[in-house]
C-alpha positions as CSV (number, residue, x, y, z in Angstrom):
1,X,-19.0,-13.9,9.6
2,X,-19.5,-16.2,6.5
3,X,-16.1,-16.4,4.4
4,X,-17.0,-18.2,0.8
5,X,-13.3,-18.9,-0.7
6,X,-13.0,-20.1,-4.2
7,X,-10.5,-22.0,-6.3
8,X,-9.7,-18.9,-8.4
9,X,-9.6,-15.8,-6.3
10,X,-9.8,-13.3,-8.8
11,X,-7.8,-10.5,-10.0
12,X,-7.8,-7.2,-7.4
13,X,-7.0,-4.0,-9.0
14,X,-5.7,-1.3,-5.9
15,X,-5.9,2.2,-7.1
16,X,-3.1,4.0,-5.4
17,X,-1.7,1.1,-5.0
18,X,2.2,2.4,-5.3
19,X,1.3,4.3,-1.8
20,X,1.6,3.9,1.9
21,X,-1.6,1.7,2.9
22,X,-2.2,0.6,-0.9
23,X,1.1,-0.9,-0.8
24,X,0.4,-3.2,2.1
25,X,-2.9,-4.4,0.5
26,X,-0.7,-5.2,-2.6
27,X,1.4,-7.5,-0.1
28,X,-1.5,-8.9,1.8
29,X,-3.7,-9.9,-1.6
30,X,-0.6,-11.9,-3.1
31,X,0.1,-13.5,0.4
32,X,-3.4,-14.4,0.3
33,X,-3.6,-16.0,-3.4
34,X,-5.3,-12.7,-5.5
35,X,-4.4,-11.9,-8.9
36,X,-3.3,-8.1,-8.2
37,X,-2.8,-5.1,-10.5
38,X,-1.9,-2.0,-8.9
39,X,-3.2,1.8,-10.8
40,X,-1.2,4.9,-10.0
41,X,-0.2,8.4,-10.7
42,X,2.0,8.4,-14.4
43,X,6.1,8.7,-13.1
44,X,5.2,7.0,-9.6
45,X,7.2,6.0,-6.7
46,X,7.6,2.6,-6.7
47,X,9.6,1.6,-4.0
48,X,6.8,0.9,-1.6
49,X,6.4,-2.5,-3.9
50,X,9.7,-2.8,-5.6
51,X,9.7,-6.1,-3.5
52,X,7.1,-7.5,-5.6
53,X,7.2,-5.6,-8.7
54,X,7.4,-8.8,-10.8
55,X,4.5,-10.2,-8.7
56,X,1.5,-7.3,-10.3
57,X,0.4,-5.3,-13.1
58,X,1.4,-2.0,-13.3
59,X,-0.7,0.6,-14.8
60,X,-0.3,4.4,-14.6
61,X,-2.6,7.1,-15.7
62,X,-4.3,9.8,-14.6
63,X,-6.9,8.9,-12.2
64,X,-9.9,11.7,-13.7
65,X,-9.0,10.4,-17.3
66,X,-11.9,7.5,-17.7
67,X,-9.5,6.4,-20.5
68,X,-6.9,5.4,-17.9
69,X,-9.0,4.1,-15.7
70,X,-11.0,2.2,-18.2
71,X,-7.8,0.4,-19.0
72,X,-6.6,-0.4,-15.5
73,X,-10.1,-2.0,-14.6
74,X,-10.9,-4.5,-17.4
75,X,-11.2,-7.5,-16.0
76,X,-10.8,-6.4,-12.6
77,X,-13.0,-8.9,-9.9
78,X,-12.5,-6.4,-7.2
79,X,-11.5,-3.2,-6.8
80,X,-9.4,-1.6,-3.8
81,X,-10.0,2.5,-4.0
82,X,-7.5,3.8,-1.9
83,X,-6.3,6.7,-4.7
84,X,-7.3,10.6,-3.1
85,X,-6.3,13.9,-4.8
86,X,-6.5,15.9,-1.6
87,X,-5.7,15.9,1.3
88,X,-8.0,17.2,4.9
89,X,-5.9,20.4,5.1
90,X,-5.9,21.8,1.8
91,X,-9.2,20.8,0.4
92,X,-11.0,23.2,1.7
93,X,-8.6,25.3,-0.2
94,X,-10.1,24.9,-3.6
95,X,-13.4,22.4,-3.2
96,X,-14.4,22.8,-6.7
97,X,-11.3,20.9,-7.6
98,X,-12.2,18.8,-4.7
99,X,-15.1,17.5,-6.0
100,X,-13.6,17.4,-9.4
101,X,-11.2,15.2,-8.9
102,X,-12.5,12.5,-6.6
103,X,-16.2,12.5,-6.5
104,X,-17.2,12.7,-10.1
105,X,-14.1,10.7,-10.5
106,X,-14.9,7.8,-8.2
107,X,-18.9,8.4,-10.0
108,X,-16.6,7.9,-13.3
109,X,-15.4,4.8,-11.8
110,X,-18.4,3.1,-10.2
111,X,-19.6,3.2,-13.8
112,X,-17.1,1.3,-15.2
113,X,-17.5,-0.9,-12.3
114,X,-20.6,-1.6,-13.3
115,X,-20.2,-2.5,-16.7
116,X,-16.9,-4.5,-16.2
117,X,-19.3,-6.5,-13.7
118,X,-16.8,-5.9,-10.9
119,X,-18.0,-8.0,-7.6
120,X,-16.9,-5.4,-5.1
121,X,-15.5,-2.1,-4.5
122,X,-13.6,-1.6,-1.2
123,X,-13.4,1.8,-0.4
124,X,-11.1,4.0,1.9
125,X,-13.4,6.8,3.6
126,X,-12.3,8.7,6.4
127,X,-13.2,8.4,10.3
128,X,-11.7,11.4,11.0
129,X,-13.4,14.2,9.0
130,X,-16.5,12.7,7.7
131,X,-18.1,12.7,11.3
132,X,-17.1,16.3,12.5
133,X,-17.5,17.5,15.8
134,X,-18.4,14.6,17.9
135,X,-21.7,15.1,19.9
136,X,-20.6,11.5,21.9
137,X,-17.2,9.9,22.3
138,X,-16.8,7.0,21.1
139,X,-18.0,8.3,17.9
140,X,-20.4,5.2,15.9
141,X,-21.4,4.8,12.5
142,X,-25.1,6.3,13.0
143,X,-23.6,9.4,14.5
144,X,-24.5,12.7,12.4
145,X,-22.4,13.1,9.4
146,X,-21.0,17.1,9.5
147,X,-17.6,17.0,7.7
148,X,-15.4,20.5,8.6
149,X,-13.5,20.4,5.3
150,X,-13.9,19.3,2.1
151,X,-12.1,16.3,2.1
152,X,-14.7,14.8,4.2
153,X,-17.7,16.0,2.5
154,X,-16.6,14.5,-0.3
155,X,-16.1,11.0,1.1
156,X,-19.2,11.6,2.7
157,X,-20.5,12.1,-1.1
158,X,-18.6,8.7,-2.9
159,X,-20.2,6.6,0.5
160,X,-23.8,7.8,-0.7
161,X,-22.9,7.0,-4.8
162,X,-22.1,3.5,-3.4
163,X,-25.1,3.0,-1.8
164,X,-26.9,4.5,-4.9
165,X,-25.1,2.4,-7.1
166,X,-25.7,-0.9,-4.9
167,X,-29.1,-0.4,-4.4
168,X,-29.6,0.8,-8.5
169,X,-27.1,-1.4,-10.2
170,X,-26.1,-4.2,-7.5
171,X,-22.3,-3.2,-7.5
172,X,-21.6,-4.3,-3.8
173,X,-19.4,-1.9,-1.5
174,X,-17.4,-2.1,1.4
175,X,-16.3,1.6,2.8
176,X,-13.9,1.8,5.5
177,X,-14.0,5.1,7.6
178,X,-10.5,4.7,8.8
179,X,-8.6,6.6,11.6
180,X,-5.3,7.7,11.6
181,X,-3.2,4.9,10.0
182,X,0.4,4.7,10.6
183,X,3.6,2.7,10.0
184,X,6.1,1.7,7.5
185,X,6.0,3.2,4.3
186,X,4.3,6.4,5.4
187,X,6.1,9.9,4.0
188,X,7.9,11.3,6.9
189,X,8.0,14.7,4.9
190,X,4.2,14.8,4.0
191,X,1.9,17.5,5.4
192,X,-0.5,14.8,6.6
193,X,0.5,11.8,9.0
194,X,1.5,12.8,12.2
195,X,3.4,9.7,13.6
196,X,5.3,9.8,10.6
197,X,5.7,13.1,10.4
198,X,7.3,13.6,14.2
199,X,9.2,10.9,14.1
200,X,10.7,11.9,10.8
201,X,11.2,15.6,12.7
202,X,12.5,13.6,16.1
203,X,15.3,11.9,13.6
204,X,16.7,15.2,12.2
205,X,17.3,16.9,15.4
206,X,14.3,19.4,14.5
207,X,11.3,20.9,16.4
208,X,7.5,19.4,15.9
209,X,5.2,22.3,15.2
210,X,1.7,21.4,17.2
211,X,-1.2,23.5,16.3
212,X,-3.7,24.4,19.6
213,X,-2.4,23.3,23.1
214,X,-1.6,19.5,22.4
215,X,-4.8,18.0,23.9
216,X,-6.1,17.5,20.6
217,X,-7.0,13.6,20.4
218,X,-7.2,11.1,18.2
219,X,-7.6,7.3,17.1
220,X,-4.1,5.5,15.9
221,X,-4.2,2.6,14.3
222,X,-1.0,0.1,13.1
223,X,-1.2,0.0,9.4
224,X,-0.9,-3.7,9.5
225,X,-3.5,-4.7,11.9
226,X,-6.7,-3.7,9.1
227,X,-4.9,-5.8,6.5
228,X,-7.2,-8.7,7.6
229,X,-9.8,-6.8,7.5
230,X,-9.8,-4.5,4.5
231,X,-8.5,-7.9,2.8
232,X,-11.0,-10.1,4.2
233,X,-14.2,-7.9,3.6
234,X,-13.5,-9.3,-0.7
235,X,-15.7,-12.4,0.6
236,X,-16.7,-11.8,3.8
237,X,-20.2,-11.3,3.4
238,X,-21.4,-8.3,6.3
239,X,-24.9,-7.1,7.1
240,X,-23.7,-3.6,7.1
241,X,-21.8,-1.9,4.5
242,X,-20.3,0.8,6.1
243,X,-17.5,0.1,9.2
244,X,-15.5,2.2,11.8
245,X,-11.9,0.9,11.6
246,X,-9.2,2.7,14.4
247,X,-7.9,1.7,17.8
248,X,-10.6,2.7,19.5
249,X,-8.3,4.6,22.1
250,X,-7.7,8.2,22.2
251,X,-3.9,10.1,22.3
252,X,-3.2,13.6,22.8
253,X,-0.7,15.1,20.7
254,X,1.3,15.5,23.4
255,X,0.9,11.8,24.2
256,X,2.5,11.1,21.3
257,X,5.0,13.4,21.4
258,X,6.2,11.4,24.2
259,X,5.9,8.4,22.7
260,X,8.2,9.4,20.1
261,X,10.8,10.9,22.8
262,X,10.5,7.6,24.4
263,X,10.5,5.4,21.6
264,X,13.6,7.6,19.4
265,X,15.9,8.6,22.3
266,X,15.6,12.0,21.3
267,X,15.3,15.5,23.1
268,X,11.9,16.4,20.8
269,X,11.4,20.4,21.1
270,X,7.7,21.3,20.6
271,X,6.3,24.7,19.2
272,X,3.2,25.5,19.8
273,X,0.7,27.2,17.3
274,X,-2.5,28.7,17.4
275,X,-5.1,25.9,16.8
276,X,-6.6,25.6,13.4
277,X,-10.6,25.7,12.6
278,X,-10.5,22.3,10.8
279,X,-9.1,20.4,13.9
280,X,-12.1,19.4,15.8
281,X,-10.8,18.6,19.7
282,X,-11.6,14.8,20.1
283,X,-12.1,12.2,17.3
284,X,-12.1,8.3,18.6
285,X,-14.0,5.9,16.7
286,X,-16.4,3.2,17.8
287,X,-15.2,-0.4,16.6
288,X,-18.2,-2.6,17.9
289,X,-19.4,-3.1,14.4
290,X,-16.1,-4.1,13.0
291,X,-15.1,-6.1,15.8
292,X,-18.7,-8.4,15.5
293,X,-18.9,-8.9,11.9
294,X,-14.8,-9.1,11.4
295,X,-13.7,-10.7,14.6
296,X,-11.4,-7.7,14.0
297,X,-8.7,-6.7,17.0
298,X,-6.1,-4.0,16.9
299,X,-3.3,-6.0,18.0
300,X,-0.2,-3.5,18.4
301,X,0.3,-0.8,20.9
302,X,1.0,2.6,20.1
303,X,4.1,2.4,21.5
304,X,5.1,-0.8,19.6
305,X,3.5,0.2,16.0
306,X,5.7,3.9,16.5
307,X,9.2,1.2,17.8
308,X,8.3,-0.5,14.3
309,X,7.8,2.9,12.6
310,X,11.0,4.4,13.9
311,X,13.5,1.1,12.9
312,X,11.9,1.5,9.5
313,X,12.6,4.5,9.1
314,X,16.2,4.6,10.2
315,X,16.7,1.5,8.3
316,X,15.2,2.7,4.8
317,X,17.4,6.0,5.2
């Protein structure tokens, strides 16, 4: 791992950056001496970075307007895309809009990228649809590619454009095929995030709804163990370009269901549903590659990243 720090660190432009893991890249790049300018949906939230709203540029915009975009990433050095229009359970729904909307989008984007000269585009892909149904547990980065929704076909599609565009125009890439993040700042009434989600449930006396017989598994990871690496991979020059980042470890559903009893105090009712085509059984991620090339080690429990969830989201109530 060869880090190659300079006097001036440059100026970091985090689409999506008003949102739940952009927001804690915004922290970690001013802690860490970057120039940051954050690019989000027109009317946005901002609470996730009122803490430091005198600290970045704010633009807003609509992401498939090059206009807007244009705009936000003039004089950008690097570029954070962590903006999605989708989400895994309803993009399948309408994949014309899909693709739409983020894929010729992001295309839009590494354009401008290109032409701005931006040094590096850090990109969130998705561990847990863009591999499918695992054929081996844990699941590497060589492992076929057979996305079961949309959503992961089409960051599937924006990891082969960065290639394309790194091999064709020399616009370096970092993509991060993330697992389940979780932790402060997450929407407890979204339709995604399930740590979130139940706890959210757990704290208003109401039932969680789990879809199949709870043995579903996956990989959660602590939002704020990756800051160091999404964060470091700006100059951290890597051999690969493409990295698992999760935990590593598997949890049922019901595991975590009874984390979240445990961890909230609460009698948590569970209703159980039919299971859903979209949900493949087990998805757990390899981290060898991430772990060599980013000394990178998950550093908080499940039961300790869902305790800091849970105070967080009592005391932001």
């Amino acid at each position: 791992m060869n880090r190659h720090f300079s006097k001036d660190r440059g100026t970091c432009l985090v689409l999506g950056g008003c949102g739940f893991i952009g927001s804690h890249i915004v922290d970690n790049l001013l802690e860490s001496g970057y120039s940051v300018r954050v690019f989000d949906k027109l009317n946005v939230d901002t609470r996730n970075i009122d803490h430091v709203i005198d600290d970045v540029e704010i633009e807003t915009g609509d992401f498939c307007n090059e206009t807007d975009v244009s705009r936000a990433i003039k004089g950008a050095d690097y570029v954070f895309h962590f903006i999605n229009t989708t989400l895994p359970k309803t993009s399948t729904d309408n994949p014309v809009y899909d693709v739409e909307s983020n894929v010729v989008s992001s295309l839009k984007l590494l354009d401008l990228a290109s032409r701005d000269k931006v040094r590096k585009i850090i990109f969130a892909s998705s561990g847990g649809t863009i591999y499918g149904v695992p054929q081996s547990i844990p699941i590497p980065e060589d492992h076929p590619t057979n996305p079961t929704c949309s959503y992961g076909i089409s960051k599937l599609m924006i990891e082969k454009y960065l290639e394309l565009y790194r091999i064709t125009r020399r616009l370096d890439y970092v993509s991060f095929r993330m697992s389940n993040l979780y932790g402060e700042r997450q929407n407890p009434h979204a339709i995604q995030g399930a740590v979130a989600v139940f706890l959210g449930l757990a704290r208003e006396g109401k039932p969680i709804t789990i879809w199949g017989n709870g043995a579903i598994t996956r990989d959660y990871l602590y939002v704020r163990d990756v800051l160091s690496v999404l964060v470091g991979a700006l100059e951290v020059q890597t051999h690969a370009h493409i990295f698992n980042l999760g935990s590593g470890h598997g949890t049922t559903l019901d595991e975590l269901t009874e984390v979240i009893r445990e961890v909230s105090g609460k009698t948590v009712e569970v209703i159980r549903s039919e299971g859903r085509p979209i949900d493949v059984p087990v998805n757990v991620l390899d981290i060898s590659r991430v772990r060599n090339e980013f000394d990178f080690a998950p550093q908080t429990s499940l039961r300790q990243g869902v305790k800091k969830t849970w105070e967080w989201l009592n005391n932001s109530a």
